[in-house]
N, C-alpha and C positions, 0 to 999 in steps of 0.2 A: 605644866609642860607635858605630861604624860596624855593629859587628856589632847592637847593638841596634836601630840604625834599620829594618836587613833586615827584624828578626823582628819589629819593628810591622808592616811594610808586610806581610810574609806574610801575618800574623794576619790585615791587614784584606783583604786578596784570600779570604783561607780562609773567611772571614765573609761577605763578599759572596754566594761560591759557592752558600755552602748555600743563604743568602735565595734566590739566584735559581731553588736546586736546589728548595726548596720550594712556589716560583709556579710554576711548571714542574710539579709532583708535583700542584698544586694542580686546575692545568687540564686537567692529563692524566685527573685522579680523574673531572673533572667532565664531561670528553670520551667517557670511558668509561660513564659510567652515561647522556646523552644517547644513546649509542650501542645500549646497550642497550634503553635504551626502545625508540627506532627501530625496532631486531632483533622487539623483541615484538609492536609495533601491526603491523607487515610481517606477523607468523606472523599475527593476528589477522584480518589483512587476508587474509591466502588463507585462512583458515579459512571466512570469510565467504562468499567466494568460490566455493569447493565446494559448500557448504551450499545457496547460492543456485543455482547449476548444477543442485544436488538436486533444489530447489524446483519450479525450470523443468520440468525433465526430468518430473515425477508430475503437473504443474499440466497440461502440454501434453497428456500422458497421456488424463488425466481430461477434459482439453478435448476432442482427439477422438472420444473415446468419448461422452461426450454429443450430441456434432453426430451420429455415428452412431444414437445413439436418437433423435434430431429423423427425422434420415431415414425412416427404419424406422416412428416414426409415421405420418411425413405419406402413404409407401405403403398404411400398414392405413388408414386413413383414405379413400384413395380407394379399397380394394377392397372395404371398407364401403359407400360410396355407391355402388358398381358393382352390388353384388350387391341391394340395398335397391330396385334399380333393376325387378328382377324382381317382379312384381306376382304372379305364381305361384311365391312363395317358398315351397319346401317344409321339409320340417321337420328335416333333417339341415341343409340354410342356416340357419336360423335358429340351429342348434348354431353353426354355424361362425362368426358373427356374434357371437353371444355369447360362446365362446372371443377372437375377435380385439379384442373391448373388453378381455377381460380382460389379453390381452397387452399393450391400448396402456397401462394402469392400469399393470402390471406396469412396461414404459419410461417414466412419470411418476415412478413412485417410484422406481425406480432411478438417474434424473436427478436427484433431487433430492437424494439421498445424497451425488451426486458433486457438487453446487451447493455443497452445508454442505464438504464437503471443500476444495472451490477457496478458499471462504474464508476458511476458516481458514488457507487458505497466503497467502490475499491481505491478510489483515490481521496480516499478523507483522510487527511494529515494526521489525525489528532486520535482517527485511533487504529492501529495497524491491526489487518486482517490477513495475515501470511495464511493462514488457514485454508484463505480462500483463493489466492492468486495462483496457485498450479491448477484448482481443478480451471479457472477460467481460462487460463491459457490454455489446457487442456480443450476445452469448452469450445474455445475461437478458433482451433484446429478440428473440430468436427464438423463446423459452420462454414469452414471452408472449404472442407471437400467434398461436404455435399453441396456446397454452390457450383465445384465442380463436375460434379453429377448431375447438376439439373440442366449445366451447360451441355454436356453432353447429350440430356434428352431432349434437347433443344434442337439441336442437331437432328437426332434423328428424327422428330417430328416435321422439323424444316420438309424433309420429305413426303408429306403427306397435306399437309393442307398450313398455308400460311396462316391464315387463326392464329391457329394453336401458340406459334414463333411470336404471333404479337403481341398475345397475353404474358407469354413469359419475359419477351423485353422489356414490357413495361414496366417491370418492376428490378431490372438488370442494375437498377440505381440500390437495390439492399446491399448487392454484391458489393460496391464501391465504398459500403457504408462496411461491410463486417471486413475489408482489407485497411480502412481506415482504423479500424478497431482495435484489428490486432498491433499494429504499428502502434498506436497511443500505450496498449501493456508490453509492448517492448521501449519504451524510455525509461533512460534512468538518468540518475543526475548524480553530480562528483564537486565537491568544493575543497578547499583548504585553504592554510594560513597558519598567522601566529595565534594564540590564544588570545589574545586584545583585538587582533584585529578579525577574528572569527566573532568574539562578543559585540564589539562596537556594530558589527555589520548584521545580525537579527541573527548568527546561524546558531550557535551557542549561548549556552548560560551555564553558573555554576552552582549547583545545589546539594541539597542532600548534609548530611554533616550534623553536630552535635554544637551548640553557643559558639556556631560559627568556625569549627573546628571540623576540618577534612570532609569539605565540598569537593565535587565531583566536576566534570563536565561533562553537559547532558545536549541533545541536540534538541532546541528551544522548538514545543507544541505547538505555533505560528509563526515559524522560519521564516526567514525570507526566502523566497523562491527565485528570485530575482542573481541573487548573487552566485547560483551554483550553475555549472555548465551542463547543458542537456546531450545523452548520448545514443546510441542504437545498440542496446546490450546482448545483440545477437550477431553484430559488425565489428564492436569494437572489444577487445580482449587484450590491452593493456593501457595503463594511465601513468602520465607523469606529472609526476610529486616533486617541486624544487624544494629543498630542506633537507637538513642534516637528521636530523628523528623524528619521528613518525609514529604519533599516536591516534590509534581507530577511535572516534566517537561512535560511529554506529556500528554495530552488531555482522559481522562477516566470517564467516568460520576460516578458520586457519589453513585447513585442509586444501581449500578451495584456491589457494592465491599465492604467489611465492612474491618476495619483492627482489628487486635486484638494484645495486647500490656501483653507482658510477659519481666519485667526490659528491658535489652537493645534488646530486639528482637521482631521483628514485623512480625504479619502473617498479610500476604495480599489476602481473602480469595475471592476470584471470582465468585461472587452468580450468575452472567448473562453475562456468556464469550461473546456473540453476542453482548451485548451491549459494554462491556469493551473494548472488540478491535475493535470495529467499527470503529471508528476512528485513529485508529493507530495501527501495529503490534509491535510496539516498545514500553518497558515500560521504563523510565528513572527516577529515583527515587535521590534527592540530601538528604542525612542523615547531621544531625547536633549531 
């Protein structure tokens, strides 16, 4: 009898064990594969990183070499009116004059090549370059007022010999190109919704979190672009929001925005658009 009693009580130690040996194996499974995740968004995370460093380094590139062709203009520009200035312009000057339109023509188009370039780096979804969107805006407002300059020497040449008026219109199509331009880094875009129905539709996802414990909502690295409304964020300086609360996905400093609350509708009133979309062209708003 005695000996049997042991060999229950064994049994039920030996039984416990495993149970416990299994909840143990269970979370260990489940620690490891969070863990892994981790390990991959981290590689992801520096890949990104590089990438972006890439970005910068060609973007910056390209930025000063542009401002060098601004320079370079605005000198032929004034050795233009210097020499235009000679009322006994003789006729090797006048070569020289018309070679130097053709070189300013030549620095239009050449900026404008590196303009389409910068944007394409500036409009990649996947990795944000705030870094670099002021000085290009900045950038696009130089490019455009010495296209206004040059309109202006255009002008004055007018009075001296057509030539000179033909060279420079024929390239009057850059102009159309850097006002196109600037217009493309003034859009921003604005969505919202419920959180389901923000998921279902590509603009959100929820991540981040510990075995599935206090994920986030992040705005999804291949959005859909389709679902958010396109704006003129130098026109428009308020948005409405229908929904009772109002949580920002994307990144907009406080400072910058007041909202005002009329029952279910919300004005999102944009007191410092520079600052507002500084950090993102994207606004993503989840309503409850």
């Amino acid at each position: 009898m005695k000996h049997l009693f042991y060999f229950l009580i064994g049994t039920s130690l030996l039984i416990s064990c495993n149970g416990d040996n299994d909840t143990t194996g269970s979370i260990g499974s489940a620690n490891n594969e969070e863990l892994a995740r981790l390990k991959s968004e981290n590689r992801a995370l520096e890949d990104r990183l590089v990438e972006k460093d890439s970005v910068l380094n060609e973007s910056f590139m390209l930025f000063n070499e542009i401002e060098e062709n601004l320079a370079k203009i605005n000198l032929k520009e004034d050795e233009i009116r210097f020499r235009t200035n000679d009322v006994e312009l003789a006729e090797d000057g006048k070569q020289w004059i018309i070679q130097e339109i053709q070189n300013i023509n030549y620095l239009r188009e050449a900026n404008q090549k590196k303009v389409k370039e910068l944007n394409v780096k500036l409009n990649n979804k996947d990795i944000e370059i705030s870094e670099l969107k002021s000085l290009v805006s900045n950038l696009m407002n130089k490019i455009q007022v010495q296209e206004e300059e040059i309109e202006m020497l255009r002008v004055e040449l007018a009075e001296l010999d057509r030539e000179y008026v033909e060279l420079l219109e024929a390239y009057q199509e850059q102009t159309e190109i850097t006002v196109a331009t600037i217009k493309e880094l003034n859009k921003a875009y604005y969505a919202y919704g419920s959180q389901d129905e923000l998921i279902a539709n590509g603009v959100i996802i929820k991540e981040g979190g510990f075995i599935g414990i206090g994920k986030k909502q992040a705005l999804k690295s291949d959005f859909n672009d389709d679902y958010f409304t396109e704006i003129d964020l130098t026109q428009k300086d308020a948005i409405e929001i229908i929904g009772k609360k109002l949580n920002f996905i994307t990144d907009h400093p406080s400072s910058s925005y007041e909202i005002k609350t009329e029952g279910e509708n919300n004005i999102i009133k944009i007191k410092d658009p520079k600052s507002f979309w500084k950090v993102s062209k994207y606004l993503v708003v989840v309503v409850g």
